[in-house]
C-alpha positions as CSV (number, residue, x, y, z in Angstrom):
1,X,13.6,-1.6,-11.3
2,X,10.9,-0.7,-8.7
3,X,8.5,-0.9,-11.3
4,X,9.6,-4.0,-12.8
5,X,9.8,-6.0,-9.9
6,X,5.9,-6.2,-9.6
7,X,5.6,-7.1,-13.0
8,X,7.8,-9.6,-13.2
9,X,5.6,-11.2,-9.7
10,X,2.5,-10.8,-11.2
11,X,4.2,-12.4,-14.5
12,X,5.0,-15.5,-12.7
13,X,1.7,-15.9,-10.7
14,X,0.5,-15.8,-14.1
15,X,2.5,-18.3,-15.4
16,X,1.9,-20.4,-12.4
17,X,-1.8,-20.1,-13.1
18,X,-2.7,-20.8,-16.5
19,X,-6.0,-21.3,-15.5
20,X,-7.7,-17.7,-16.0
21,X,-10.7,-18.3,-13.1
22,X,-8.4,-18.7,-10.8
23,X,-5.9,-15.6,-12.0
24,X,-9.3,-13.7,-12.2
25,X,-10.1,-14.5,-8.9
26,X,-6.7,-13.9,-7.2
27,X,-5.8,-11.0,-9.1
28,X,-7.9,-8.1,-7.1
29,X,-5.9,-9.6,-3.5
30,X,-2.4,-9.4,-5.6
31,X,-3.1,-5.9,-6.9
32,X,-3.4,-4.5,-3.4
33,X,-0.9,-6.6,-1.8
34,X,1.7,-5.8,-4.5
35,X,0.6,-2.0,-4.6
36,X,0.8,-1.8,-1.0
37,X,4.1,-3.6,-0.1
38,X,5.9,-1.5,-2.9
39,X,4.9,1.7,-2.1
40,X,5.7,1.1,1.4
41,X,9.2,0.1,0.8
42,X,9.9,2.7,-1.8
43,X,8.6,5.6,0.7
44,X,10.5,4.0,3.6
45,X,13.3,3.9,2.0
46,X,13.3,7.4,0.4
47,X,12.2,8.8,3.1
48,X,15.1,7.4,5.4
49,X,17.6,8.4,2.4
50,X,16.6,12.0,3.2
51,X,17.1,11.6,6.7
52,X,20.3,10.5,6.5
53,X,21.9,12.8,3.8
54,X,20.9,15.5,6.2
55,X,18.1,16.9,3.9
56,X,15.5,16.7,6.7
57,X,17.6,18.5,9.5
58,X,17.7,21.5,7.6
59,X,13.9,20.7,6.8
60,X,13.6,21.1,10.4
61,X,15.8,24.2,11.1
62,X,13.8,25.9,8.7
63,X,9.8,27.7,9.8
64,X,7.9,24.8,8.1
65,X,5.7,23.2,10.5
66,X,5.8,19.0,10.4
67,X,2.7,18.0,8.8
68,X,3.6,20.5,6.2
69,X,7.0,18.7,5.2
70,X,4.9,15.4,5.8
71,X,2.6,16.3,3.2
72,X,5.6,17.2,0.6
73,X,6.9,14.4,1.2
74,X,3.4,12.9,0.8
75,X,2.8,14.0,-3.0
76,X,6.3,13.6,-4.0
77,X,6.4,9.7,-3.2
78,X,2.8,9.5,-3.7
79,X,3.6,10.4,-7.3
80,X,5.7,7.7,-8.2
81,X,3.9,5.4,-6.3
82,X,0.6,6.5,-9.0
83,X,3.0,5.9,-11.7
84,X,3.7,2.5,-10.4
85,X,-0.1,1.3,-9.4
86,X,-1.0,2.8,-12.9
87,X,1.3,0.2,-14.8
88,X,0.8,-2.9,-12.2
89,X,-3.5,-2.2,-13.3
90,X,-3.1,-2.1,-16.9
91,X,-0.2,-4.7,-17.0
92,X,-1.9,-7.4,-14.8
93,X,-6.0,-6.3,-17.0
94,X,-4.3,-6.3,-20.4
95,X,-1.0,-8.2,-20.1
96,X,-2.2,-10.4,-18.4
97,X,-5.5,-10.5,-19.7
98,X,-7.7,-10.4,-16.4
99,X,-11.2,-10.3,-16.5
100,X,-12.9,-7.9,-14.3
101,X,-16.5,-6.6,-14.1
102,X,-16.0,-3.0,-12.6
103,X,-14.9,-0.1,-14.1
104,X,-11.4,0.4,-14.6
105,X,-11.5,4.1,-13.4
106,X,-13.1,3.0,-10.2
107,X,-10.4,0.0,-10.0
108,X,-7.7,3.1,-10.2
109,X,-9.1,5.2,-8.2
110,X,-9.3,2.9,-5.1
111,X,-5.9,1.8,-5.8
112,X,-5.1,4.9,-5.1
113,X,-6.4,5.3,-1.7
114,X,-5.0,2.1,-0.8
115,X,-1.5,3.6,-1.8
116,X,-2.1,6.7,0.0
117,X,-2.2,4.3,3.1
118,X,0.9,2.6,2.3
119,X,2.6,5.9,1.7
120,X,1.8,7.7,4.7
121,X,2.8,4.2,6.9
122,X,6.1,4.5,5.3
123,X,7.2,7.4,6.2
124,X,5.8,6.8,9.5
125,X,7.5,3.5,10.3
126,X,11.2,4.8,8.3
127,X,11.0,7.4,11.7
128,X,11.8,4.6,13.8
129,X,14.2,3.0,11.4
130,X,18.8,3.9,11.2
131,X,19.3,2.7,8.5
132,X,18.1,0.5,5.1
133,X,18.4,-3.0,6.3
134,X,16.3,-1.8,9.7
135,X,14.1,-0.9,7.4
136,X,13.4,-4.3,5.5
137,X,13.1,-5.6,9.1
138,X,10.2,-4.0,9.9
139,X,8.3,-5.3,6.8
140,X,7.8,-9.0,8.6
141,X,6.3,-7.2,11.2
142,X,4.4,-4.6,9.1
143,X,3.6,-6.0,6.1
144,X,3.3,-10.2,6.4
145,X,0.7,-10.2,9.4
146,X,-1.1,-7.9,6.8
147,X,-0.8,-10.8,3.8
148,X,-1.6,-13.5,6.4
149,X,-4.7,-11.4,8.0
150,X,-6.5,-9.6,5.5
151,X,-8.0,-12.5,3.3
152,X,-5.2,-12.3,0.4
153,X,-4.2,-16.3,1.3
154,X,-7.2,-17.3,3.1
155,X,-10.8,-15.9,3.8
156,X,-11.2,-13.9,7.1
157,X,-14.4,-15.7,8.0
158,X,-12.5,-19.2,8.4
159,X,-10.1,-17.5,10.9
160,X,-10.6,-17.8,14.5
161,X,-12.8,-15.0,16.0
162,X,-9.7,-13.4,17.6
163,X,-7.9,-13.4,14.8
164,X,-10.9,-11.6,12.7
165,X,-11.2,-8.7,15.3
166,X,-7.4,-8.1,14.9
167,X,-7.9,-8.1,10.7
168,X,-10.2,-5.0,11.4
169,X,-7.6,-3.0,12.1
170,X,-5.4,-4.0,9.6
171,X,-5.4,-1.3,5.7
172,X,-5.0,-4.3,3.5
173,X,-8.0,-6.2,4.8
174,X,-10.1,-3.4,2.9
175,X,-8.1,-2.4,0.3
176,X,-8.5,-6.5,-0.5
177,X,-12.2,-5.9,0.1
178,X,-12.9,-2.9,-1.8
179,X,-10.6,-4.5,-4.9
180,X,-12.8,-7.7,-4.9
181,X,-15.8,-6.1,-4.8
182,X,-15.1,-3.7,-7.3
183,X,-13.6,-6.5,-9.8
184,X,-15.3,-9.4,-9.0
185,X,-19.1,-8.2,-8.3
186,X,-19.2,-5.2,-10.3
187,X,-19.6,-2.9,-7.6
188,X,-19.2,1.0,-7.4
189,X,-17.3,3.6,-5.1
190,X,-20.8,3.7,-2.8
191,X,-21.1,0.1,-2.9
192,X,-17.4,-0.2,-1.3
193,X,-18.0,3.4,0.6
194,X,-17.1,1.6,4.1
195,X,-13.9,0.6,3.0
196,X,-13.0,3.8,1.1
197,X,-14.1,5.3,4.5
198,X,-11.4,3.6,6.6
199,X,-8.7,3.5,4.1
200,X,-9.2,7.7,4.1
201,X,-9.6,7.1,8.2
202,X,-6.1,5.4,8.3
203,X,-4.4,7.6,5.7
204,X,-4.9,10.0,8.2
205,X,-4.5,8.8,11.2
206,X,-1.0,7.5,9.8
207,X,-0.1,11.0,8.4
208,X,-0.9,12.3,11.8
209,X,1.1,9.8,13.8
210,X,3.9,10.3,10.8
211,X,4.4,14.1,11.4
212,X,4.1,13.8,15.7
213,X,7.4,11.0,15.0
214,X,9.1,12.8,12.6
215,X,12.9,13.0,13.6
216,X,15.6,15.5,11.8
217,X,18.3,12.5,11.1
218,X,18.6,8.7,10.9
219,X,20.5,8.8,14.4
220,X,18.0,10.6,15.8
């Protein structure tokens, strides 16, 4: 299911867009978006599940230090979240039949920054969350400003000035970026170095922030 569900999206945008310039065009901003929001949730949610089930109070009872049960929790999500990116590229290039100008191996590989980003903010934001549905909650406040912000609707340089400052801040503004550039210009990792830069900046700076918040049980 959680790796249908972007499939079936990018099946309907597809459908809804027979016309393949504009799919081709669109394709790089749905890629991160859709890669982003679900490995988000996914880690949110898991992560919650294990704080609620008890799993992380005896995490912290035991003599591992916080950023080291961040990090395991890090490659264990991070692993299905691969698995899913992995399918949502070669579903939307060959399924779909999207026409890129990159290479696909540089496509994947800063997908997978991008979802180290999205990873890393879930299990910092499921800290702050009791329960599932508080966890859903926070993806209007999380994830839409992101989809409205970072260029995925609209370009950044018709926004007000204001509202391009705040956009800098935001993962999914270069995660769009990076995509586009890779897929639509034909450019390399160096080309899009800046944005692999902050992504890596914000991965960490969320891992960080993730293992100073951690908490031992959905209550608290």
């Amino acid at each position: 299911l959680i790796i249908a569900m972007p499939l079936v999206v990018m099946t309907l945008i597809g459908l809804s867009f027979p016309d393949e310039g504009v799919l081709d065009y669109i394709a790089p901003a749905l890629l991160a978006t859709l890669a982003f929001f679900f490995s988000f949730l996914l880690t949110g949610i898991s992560f919650l599940r294990e704080r609620s089930q008890g799993t992380m109070e005896r995490l912290m009872a035991s003599p591992v230090s916080r950023p080291s049960i961040v990090l395991g929790y890090l490659l264990g999500f991070f692993l299905f979240s691969l698995t899913q990116t992995l399918v949502i590229v070669l579903y939307t290039i060959y399924a779909l039949n999207v026409q890129y100008s990159g290479d696909l191996w540089q496509i994947f590989v800063f997908q997978v920054v991008a979802i180290t980003v999205a990873v890393n903010l879930g299990i910092f934001v499921s800290t702050f969350a009791r329960n599932e549905f508080q966890m859903v909650q926070f993806i209007p406040l999380i994830l839409f400003p992101q989809i409205f912000l970072s260029g995925v609707i609209w370009p950044v340089t018709q926004m007000p000035d204001y509202l391009q400052w705040l956009s800098r801040i935001l993962p999914l503004r270069y995660a769009v970026d990076g995509l586009r550039g890779i897929m639509l210009n034909g450019d390399s990792l160096g080309d899009v170095a800046l944005e692999l830069a902050v992504l890596v900046g914000l991965a960490g700076v969320t891992s960080l922030m993730a293992a100073l918040t951690l908490r031992r049980g959905a209550s608290g």
